[in-house]
SERO-471907 format. One record per residue: residue in three letters; x, y, z of N, C-alpha, C in turn. Coordinates in steps of 0.1 Angstrom, whole numbers, plus 5000, padded with zeros to 4 digits. Layout:
residues N
Ala  X  Y  Z  X  Y  Z  X  Y  Z $
...
***
This chain:
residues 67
Unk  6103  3925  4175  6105  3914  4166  6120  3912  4164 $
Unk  6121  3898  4166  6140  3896  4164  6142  3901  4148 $
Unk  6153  3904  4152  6160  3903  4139  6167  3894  4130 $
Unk  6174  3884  4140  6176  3871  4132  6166  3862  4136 $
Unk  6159  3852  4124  6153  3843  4127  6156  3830  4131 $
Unk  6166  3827  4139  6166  3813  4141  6163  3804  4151 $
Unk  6152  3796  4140  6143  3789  4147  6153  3774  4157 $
Unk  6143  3775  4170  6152  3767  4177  6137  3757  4185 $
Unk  6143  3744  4186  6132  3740  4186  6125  3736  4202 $
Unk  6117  3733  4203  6114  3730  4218  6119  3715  4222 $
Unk  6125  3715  4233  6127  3703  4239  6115  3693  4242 $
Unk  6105  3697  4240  6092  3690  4245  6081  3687  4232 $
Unk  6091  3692  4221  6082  3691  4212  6093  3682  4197 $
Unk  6084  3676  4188  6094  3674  4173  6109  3685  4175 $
Unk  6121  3680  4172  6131  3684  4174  6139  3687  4161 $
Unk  6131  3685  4151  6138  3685  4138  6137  3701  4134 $
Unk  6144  3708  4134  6149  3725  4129  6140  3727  4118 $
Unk  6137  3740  4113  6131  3747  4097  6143  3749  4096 $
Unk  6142  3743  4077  6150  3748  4074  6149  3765  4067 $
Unk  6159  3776  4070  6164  3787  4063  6156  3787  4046 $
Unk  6150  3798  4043  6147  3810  4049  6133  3809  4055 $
Unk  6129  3811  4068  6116  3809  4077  6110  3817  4073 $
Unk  6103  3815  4070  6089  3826  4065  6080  3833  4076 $
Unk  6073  3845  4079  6066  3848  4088  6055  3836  4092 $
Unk  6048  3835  4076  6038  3826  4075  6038  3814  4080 $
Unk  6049  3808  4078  6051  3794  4082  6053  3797  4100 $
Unk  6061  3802  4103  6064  3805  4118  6049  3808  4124 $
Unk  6040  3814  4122  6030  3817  4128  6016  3807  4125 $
Unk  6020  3794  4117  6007  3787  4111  5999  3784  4105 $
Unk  6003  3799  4095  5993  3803  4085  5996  3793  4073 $
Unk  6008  3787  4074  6008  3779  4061  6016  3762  4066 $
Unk  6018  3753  4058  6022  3748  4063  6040  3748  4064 $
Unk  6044  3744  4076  6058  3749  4080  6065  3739  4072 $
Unk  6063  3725  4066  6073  3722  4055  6074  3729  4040 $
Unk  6060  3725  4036  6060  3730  4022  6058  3745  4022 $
Unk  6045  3748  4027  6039  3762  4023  6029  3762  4019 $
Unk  6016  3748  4023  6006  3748  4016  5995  3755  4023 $
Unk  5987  3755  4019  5975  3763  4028  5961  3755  4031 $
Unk  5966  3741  4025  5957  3731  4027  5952  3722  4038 $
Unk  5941  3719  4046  5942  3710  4054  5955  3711  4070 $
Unk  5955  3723  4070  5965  3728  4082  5958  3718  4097 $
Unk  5967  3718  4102  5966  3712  4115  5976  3714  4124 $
Unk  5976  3717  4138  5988  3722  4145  5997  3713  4150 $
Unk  6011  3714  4149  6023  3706  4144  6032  3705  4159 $
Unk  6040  3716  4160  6046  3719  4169  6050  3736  4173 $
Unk  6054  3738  4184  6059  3753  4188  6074  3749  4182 $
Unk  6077  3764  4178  6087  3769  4168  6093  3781  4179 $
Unk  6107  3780  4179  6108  3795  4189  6125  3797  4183 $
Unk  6119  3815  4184  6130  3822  4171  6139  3831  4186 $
Unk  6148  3835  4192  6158  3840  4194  6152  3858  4195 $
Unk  6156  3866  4208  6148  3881  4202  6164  3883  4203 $
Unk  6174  3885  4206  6184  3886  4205  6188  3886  4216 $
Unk  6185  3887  4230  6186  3891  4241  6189  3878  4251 $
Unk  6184  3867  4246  6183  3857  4254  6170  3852  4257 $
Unk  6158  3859  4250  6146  3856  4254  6145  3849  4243 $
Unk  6131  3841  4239  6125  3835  4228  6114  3838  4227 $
Unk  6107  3838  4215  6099  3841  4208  6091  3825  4206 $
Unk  6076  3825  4210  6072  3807  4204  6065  3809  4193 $
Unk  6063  3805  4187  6055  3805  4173  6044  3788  4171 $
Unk  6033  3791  4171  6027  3777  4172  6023  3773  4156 $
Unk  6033  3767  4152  6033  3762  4134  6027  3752  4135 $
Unk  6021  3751  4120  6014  3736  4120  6016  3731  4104 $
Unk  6009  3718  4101  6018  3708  4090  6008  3707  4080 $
Unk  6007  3702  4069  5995  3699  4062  5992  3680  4067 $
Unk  5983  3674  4058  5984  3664  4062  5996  3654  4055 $
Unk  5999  3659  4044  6012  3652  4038  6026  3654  4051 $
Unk  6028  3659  4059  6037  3661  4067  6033  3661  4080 $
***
């Protein structure tokens, strides 16, 4: 598990960054990656966090339907 989380986004996918502080939940889909709702989830885009090494981590986040 990285130790810093910063999300970076996929070239192939929405390009707009999370904003600080990333939650597990949101990185992994469980909630939605703007707000934090748990409603109506649907999958959004891959999210990928830095392991420190030069590798990435993807995370497949998703949005409510407000977002």
């Amino acid at each position: 598990m990285p130790t810093e989380l910063s999300a970076l986004p996929s070239p192939a996918h929405d390009s707009r960054p999370l904003a600080p502080p990333v939650a597990l939940e949101r990185l992994s889909g469980e909630v939605c990656m703007v707000c934090g709702s748990r409603e109506g989830l649907r999958p959004s885009r891959m999210v990928y966090t830095s392991d420190g090494c030069g590798g990435l981590y993807g995370w497949p986040a998703a949005t409510c339907p407000q977002h």
